[in-house]
MARKE-426732 format. One record per residue: residue in one letter; residue number from 1; z, y, x of N, C-alpha, C, O, CB in turn; chain. Coordinates in steps of 0.2 Angstrom, whole numbers, padded with zeros to 4 digits. Glycine has a CB too. Layout:
REM MARKE-426732
<atom code="A" pos="NUM" n_w="Z" n_v="Y" n_u="X" ca_w="Z" ca_v="Y" ca_u="X" c_w="Z" c_v="Y" c_u="X" o_w="Z" o_v="Y" o_u="X" cb_w="Z" cb_v="Y" cb_u="X" unit="A"/>
...
***
This chain:
REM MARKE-426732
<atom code="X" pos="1" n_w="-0124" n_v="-0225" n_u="-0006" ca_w="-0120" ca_v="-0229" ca_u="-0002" c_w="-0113" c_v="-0226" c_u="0000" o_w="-0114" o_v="-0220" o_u="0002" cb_w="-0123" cb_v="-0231" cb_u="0005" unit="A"/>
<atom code="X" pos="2" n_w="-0105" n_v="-0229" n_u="0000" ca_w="-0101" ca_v="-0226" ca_u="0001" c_w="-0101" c_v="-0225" c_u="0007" o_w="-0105" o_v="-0228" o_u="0010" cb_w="-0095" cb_v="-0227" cb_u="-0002" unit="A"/>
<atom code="X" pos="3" n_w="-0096" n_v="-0222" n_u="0012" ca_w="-0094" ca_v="-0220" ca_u="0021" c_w="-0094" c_v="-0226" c_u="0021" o_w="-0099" o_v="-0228" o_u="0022" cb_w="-0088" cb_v="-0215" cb_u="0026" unit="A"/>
<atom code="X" pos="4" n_w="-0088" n_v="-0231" n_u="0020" ca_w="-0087" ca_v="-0239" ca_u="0024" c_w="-0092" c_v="-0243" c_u="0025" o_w="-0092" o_v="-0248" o_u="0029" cb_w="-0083" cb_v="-0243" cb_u="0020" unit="A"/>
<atom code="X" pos="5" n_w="-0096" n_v="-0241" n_u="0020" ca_w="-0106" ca_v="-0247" ca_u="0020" c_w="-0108" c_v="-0243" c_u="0025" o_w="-0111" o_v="-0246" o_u="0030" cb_w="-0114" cb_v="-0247" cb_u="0011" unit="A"/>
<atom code="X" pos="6" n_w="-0108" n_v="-0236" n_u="0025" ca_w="-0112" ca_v="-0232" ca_u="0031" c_w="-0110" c_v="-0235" c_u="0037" o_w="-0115" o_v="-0237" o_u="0041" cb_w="-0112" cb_v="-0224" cb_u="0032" unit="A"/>
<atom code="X" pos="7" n_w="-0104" n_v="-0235" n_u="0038" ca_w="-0102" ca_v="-0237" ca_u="0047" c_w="-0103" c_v="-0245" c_u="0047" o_w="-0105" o_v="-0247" o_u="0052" cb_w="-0091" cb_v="-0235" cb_u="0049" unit="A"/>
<atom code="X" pos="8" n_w="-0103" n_v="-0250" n_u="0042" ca_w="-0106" ca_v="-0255" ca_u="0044" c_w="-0111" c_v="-0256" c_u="0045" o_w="-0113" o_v="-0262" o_u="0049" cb_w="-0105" cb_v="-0258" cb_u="0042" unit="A"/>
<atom code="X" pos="9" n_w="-0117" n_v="-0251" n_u="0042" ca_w="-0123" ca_v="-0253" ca_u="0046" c_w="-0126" c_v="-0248" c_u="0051" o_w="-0125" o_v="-0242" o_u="0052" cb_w="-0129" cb_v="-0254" cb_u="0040" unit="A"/>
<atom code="X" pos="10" n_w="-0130" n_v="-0253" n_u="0055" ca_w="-0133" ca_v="-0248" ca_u="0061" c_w="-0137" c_v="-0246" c_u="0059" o_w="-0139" o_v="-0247" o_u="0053" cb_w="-0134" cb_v="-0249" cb_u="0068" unit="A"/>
<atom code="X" pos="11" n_w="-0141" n_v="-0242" n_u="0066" ca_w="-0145" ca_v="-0238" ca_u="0064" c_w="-0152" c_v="-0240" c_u="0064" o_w="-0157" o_v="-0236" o_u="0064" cb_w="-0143" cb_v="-0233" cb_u="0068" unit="A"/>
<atom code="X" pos="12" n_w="-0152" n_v="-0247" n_u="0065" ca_w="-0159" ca_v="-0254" ca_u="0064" c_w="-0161" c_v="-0253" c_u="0059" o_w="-0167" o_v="-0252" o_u="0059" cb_w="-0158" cb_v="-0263" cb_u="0064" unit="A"/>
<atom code="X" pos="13" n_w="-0157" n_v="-0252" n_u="0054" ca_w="-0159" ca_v="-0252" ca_u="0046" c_w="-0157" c_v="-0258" c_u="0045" o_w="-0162" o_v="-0261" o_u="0046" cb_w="-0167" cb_v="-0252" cb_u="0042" unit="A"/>
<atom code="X" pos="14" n_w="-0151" n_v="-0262" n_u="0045" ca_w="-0150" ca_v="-0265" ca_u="0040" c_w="-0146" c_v="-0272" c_u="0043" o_w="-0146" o_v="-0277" o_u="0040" cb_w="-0157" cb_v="-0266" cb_u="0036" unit="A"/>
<atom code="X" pos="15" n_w="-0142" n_v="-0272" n_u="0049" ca_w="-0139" ca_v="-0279" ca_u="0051" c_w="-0131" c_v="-0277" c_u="0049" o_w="-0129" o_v="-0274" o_u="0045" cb_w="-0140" cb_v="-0282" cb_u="0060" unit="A"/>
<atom code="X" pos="16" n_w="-0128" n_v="-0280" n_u="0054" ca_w="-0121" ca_v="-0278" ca_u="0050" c_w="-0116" c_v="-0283" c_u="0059" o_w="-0115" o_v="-0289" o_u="0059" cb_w="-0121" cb_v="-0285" cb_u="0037" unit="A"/>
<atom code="X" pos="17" n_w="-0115" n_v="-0279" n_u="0062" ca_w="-0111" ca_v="-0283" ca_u="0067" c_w="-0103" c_v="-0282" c_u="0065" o_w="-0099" o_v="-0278" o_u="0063" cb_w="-0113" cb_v="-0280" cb_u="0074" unit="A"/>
<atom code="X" pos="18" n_w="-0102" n_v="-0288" n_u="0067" ca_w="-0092" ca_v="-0289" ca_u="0068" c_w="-0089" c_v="-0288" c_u="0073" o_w="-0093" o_v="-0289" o_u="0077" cb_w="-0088" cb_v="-0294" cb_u="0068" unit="A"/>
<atom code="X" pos="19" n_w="-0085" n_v="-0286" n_u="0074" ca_w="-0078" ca_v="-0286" ca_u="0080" c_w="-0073" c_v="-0290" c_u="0080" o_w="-0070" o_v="-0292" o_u="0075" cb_w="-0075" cb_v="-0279" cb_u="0081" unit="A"/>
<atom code="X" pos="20" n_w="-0073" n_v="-0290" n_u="0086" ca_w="-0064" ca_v="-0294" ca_u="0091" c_w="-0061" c_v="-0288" c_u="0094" o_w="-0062" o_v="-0284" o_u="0098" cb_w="-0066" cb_v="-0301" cb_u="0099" unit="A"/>
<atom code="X" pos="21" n_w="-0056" n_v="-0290" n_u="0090" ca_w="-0051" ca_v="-0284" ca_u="0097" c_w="-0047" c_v="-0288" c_u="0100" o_w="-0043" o_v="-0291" o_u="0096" cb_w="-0045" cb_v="-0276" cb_u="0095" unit="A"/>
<atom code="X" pos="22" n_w="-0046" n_v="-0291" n_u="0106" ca_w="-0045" ca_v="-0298" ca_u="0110" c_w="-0038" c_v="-0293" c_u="0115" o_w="-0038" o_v="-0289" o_u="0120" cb_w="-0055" cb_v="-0302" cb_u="0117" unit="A"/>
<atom code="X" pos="23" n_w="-0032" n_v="-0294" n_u="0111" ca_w="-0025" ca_v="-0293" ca_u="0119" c_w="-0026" c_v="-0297" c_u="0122" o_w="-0026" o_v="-0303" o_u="0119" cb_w="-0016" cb_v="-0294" cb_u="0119" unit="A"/>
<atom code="X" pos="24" n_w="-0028" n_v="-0297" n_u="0128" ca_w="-0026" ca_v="-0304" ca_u="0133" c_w="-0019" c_v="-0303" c_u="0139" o_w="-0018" o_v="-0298" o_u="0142" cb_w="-0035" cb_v="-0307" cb_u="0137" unit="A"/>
<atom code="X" pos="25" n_w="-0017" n_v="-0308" n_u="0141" ca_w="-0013" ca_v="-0307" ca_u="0148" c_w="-0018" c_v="-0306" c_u="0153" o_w="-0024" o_v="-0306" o_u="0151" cb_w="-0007" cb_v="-0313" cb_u="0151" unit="A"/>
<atom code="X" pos="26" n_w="-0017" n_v="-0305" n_u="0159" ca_w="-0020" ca_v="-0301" ca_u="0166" c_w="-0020" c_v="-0308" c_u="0171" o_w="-0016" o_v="-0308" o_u="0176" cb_w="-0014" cb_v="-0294" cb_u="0169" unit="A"/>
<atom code="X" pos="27" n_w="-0024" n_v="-0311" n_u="0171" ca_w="-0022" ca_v="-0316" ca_u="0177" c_w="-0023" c_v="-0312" c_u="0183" o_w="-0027" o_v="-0308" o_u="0183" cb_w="-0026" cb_v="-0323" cb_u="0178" unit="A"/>
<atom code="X" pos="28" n_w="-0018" n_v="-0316" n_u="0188" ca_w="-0018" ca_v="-0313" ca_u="0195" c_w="-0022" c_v="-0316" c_u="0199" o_w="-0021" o_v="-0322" o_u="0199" cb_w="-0012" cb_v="-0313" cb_u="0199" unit="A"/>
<atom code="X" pos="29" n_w="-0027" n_v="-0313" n_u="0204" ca_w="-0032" ca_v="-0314" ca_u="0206" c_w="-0033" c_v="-0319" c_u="0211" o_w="-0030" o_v="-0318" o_u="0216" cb_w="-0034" cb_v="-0308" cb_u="0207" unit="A"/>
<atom code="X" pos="30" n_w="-0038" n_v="-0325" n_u="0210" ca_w="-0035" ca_v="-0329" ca_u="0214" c_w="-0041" c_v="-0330" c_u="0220" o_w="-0040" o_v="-0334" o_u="0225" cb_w="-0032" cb_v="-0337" cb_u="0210" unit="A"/>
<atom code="X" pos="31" n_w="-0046" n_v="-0327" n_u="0220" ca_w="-0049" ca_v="-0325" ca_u="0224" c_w="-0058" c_v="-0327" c_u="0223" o_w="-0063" o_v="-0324" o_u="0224" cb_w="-0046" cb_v="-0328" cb_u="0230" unit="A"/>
<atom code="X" pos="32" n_w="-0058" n_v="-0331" n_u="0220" ca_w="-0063" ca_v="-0333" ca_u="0220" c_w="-0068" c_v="-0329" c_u="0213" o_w="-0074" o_v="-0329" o_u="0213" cb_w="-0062" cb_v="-0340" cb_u="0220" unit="A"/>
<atom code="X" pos="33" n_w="-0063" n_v="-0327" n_u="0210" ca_w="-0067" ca_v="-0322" ca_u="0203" c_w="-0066" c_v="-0325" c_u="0198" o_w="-0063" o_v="-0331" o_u="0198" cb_w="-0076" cb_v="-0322" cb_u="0202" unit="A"/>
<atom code="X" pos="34" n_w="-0068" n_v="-0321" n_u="0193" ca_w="-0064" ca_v="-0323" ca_u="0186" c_w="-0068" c_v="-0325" c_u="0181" o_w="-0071" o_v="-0320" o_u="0178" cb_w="-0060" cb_v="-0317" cb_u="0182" unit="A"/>
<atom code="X" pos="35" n_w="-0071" n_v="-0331" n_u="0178" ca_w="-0075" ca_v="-0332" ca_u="0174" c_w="-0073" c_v="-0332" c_u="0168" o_w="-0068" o_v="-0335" o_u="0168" cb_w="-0078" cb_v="-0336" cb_u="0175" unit="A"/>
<atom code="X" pos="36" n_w="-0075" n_v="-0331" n_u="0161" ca_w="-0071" ca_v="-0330" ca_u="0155" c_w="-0074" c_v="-0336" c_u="0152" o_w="-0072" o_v="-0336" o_u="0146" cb_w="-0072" cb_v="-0323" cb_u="0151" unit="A"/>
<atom code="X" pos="37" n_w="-0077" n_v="-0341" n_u="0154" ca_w="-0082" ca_v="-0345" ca_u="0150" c_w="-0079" c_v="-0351" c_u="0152" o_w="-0080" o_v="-0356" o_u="0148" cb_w="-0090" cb_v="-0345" cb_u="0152" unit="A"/>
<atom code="X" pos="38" n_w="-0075" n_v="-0352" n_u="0158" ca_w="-0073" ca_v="-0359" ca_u="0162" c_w="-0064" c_v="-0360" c_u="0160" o_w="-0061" o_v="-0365" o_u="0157" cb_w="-0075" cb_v="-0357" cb_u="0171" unit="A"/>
<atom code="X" pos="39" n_w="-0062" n_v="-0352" n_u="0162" ca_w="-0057" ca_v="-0353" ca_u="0162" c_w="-0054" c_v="-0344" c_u="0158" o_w="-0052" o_v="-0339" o_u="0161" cb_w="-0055" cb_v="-0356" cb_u="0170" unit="A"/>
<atom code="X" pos="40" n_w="-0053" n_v="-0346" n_u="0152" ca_w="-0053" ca_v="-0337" ca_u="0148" c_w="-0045" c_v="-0335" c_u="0148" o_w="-0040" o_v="-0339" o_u="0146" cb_w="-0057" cb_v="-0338" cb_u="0139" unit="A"/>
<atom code="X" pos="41" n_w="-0045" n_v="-0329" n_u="0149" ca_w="-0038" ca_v="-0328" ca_u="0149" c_w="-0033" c_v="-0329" c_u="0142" o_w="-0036" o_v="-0328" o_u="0137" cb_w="-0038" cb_v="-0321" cb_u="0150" unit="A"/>
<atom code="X" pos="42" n_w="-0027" n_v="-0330" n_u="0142" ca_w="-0023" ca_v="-0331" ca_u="0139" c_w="-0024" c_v="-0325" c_u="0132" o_w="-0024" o_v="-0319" o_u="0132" cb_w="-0018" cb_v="-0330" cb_u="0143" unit="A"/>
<atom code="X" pos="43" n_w="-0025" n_v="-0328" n_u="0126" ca_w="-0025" ca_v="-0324" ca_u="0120" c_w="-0017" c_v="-0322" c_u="0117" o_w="-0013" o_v="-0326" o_u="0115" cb_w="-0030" cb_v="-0328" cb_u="0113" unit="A"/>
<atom code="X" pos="44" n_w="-0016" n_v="-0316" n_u="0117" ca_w="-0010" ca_v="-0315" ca_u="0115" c_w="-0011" c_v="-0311" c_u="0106" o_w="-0007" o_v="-0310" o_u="0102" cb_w="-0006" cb_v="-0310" cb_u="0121" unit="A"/>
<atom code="X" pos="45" n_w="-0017" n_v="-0310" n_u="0107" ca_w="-0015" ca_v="-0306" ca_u="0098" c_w="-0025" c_v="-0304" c_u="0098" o_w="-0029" o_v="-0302" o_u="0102" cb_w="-0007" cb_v="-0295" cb_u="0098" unit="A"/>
<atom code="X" pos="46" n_w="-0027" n_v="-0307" n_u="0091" ca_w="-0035" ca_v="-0306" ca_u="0089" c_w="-0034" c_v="-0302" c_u="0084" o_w="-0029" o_v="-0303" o_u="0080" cb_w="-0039" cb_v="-0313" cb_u="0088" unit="A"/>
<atom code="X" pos="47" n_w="-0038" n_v="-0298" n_u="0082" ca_w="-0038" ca_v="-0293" ca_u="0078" c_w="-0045" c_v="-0293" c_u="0075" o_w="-0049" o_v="-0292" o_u="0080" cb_w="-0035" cb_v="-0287" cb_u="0081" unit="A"/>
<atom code="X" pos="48" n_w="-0049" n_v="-0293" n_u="0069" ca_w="-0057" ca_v="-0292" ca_u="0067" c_w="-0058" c_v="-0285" c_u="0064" o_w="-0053" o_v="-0283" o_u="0061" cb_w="-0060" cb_v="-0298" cb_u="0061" unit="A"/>
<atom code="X" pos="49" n_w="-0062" n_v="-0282" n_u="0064" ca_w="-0064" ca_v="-0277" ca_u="0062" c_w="-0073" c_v="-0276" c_u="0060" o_w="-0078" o_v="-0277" o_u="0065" cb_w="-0060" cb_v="-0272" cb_u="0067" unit="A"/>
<atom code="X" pos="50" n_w="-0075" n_v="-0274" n_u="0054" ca_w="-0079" ca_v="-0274" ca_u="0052" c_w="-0085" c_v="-0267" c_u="0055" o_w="-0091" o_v="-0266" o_u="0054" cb_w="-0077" cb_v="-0274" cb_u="0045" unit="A"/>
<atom code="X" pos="51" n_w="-0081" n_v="-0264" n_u="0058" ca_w="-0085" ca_v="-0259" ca_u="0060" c_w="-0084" c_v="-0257" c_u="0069" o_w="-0078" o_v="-0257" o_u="0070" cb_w="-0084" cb_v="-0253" cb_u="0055" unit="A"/>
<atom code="X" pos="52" n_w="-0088" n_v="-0254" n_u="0074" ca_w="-0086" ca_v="-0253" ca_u="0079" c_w="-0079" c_v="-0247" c_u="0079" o_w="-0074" o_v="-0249" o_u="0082" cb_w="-0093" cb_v="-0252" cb_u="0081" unit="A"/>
<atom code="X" pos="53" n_w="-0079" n_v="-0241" n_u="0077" ca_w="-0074" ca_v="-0236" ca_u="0073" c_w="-0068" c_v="-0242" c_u="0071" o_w="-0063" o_v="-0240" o_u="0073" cb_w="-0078" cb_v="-0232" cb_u="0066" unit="A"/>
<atom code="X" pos="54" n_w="-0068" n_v="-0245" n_u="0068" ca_w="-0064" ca_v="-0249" ca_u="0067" c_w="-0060" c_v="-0252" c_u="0072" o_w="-0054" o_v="-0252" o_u="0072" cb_w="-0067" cb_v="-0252" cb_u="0065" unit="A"/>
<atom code="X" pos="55" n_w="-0064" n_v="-0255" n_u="0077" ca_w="-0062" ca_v="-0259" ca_u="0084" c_w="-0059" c_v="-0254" c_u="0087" o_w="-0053" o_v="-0253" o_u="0089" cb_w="-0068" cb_v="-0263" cb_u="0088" unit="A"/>
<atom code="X" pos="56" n_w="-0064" n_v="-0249" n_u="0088" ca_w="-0061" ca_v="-0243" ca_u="0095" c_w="-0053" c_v="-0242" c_u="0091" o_w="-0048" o_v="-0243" o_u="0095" cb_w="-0067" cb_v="-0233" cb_u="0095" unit="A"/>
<atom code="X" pos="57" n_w="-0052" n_v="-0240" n_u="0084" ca_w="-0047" ca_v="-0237" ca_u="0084" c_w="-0039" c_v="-0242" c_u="0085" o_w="-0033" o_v="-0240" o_u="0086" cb_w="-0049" cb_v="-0233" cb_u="0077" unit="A"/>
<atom code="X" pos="58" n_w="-0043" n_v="-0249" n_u="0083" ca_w="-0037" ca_v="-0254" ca_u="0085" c_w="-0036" c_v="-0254" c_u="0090" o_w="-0030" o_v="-0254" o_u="0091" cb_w="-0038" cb_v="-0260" cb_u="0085" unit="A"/>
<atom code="X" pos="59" n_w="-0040" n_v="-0253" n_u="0097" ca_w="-0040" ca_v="-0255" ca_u="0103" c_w="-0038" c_v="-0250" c_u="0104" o_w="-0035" o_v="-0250" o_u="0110" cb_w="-0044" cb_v="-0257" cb_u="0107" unit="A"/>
<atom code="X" pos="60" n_w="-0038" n_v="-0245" n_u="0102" ca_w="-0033" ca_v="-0238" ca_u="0105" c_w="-0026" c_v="-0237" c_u="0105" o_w="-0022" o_v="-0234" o_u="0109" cb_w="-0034" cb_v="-0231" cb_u="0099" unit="A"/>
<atom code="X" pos="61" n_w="-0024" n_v="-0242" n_u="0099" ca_w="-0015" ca_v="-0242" ca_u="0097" c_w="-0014" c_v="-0247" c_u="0103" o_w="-0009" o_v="-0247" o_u="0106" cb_w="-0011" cb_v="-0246" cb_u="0086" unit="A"/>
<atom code="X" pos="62" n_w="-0020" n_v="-0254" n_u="0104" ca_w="-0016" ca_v="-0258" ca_u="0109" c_w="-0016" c_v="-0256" c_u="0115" o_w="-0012" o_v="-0258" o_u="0120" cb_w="-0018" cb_v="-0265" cb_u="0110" unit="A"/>
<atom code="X" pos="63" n_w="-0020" n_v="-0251" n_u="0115" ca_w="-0019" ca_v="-0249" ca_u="0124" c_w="-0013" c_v="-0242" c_u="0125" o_w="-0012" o_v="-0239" o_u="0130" cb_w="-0027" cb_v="-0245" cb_u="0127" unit="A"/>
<atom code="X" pos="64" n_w="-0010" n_v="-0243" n_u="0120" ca_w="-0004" ca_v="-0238" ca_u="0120" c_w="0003" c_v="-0243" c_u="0121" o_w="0008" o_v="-0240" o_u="0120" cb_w="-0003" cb_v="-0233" cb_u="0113" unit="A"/>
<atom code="X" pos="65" n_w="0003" n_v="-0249" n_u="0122" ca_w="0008" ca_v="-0254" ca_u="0123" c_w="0011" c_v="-0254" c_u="0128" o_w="0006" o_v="-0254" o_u="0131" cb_w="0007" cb_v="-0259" cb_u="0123" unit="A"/>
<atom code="X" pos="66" n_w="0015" n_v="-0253" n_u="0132" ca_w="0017" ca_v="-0252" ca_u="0138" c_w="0015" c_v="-0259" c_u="0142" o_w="0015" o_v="-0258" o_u="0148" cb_w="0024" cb_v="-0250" cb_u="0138" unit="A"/>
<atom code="X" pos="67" n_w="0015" n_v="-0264" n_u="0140" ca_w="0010" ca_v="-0269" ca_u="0146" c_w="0005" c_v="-0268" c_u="0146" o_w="0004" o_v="-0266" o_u="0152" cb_w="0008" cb_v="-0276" cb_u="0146" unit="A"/>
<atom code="X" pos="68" n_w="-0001" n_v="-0267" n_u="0142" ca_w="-0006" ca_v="-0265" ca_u="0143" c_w="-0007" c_v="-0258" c_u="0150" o_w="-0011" o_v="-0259" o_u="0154" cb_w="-0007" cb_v="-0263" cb_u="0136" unit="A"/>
<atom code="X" pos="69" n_w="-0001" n_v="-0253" n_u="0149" ca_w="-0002" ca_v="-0247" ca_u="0153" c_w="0002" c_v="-0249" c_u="0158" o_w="0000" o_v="-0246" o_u="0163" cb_w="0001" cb_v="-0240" cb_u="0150" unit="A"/>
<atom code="X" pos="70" n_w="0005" n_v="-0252" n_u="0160" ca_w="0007" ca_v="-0257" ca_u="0165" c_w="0002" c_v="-0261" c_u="0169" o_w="0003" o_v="-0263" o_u="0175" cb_w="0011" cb_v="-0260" cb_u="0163" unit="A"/>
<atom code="X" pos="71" n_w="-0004" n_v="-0264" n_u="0166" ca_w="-0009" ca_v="-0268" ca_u="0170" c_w="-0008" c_v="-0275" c_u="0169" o_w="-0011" o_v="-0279" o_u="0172" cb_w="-0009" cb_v="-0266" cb_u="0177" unit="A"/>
<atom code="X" pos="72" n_w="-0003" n_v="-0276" n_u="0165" ca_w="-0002" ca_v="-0283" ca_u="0164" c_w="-0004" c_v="-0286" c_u="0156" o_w="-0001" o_v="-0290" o_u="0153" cb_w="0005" cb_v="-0285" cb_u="0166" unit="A"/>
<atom code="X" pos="73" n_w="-0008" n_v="-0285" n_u="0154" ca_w="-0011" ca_v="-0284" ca_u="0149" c_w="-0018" c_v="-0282" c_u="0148" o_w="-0018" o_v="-0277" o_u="0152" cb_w="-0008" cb_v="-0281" cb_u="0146" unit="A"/>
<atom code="X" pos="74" n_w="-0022" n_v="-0282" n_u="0146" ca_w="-0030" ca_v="-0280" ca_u="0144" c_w="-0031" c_v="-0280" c_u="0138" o_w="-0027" o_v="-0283" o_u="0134" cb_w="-0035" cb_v="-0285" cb_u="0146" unit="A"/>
<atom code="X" pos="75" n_w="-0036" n_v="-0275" n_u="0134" ca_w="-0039" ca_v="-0276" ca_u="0129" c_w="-0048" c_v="-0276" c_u="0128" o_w="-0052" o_v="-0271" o_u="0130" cb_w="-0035" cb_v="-0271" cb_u="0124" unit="A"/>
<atom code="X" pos="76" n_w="-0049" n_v="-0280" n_u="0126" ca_w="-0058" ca_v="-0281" ca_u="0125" c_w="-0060" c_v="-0280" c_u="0118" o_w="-0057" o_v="-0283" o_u="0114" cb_w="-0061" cb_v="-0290" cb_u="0126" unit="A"/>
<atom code="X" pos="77" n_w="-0065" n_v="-0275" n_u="0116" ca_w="-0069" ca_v="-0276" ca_u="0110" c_w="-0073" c_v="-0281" c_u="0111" o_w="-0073" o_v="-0283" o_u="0117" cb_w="-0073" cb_v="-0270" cb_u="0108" unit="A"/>
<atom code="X" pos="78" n_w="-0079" n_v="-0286" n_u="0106" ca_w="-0082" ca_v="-0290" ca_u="0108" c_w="-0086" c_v="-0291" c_u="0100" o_w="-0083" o_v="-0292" o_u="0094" cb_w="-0078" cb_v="-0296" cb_u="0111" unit="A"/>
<atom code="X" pos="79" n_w="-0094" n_v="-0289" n_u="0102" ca_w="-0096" ca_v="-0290" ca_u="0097" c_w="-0098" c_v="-0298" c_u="0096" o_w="-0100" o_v="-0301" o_u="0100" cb_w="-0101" cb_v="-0287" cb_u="0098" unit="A"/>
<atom code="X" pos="80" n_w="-0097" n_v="-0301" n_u="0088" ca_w="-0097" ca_v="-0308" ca_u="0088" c_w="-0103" c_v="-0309" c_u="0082" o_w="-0103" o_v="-0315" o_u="0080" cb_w="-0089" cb_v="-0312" cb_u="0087" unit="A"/>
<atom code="X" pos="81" n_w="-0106" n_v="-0306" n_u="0081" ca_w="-0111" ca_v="-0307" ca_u="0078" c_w="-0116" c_v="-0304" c_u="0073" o_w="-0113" o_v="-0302" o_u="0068" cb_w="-0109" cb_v="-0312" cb_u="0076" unit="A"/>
<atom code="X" pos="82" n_w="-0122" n_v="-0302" n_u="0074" ca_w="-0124" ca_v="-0299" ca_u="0069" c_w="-0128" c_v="-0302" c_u="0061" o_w="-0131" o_v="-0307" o_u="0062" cb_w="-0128" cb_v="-0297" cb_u="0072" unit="A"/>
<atom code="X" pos="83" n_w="-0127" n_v="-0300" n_u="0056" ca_w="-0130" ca_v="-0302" ca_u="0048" c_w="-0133" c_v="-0300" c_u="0047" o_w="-0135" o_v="-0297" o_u="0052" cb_w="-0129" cb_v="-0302" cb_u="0043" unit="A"/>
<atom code="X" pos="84" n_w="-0138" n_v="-0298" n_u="0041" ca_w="-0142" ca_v="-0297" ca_u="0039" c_w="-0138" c_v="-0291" c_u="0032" o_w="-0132" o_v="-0294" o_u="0030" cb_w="-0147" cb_v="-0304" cb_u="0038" unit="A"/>
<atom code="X" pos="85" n_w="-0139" n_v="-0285" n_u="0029" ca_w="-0136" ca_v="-0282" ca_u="0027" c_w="-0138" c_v="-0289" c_u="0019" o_w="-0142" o_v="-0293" o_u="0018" cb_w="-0139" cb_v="-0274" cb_u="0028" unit="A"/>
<atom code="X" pos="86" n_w="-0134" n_v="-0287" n_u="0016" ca_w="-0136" ca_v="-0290" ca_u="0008" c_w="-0140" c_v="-0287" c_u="0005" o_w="-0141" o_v="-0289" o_u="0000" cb_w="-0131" cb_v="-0290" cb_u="0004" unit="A"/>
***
């Protein structure tokens, strides 16, 4: 198996998950709490990546943005789904 098949499969034996690397804007806090299901933050840039290493290392360059380091920005990994290896 080459390294790129290794980092996509875990260590189950054999599924295969995906990644989101999600920028979003920062809503300001309006008191009652932040639900991501009702009302989800602003998407400024989506990015997929095939392996977790993958995501981390995206979300590394976005959190070097200066909104981001400023607080007016966020970045989320998000697992979105698991397969079955082929």
């Amino acid at each position: 198996m080459r390294p790129a098949q290794q980092s996509r499969t875990d260590r189950a034996g054999g599924t295969l998950t995906r990644f989101l690397v999600v920028l979003t804007d920062v809503r300001p806090a309006d008191g009652v709490g932040r639900d991501e299901r009702t009302t989800p933050e602003r998407r400024r840039q989506v990015v997929g990546a095939s392996s977790r290493e993958a995501a981390d290392r995206i979300a590394g360059a976005f959190m070097a943005l200066g909104m981001v380091r400023a607080g007016r920005q966020r970045v989320k990994v998000i697992a979105v789904g698991r397969r079955r290896a082929p």
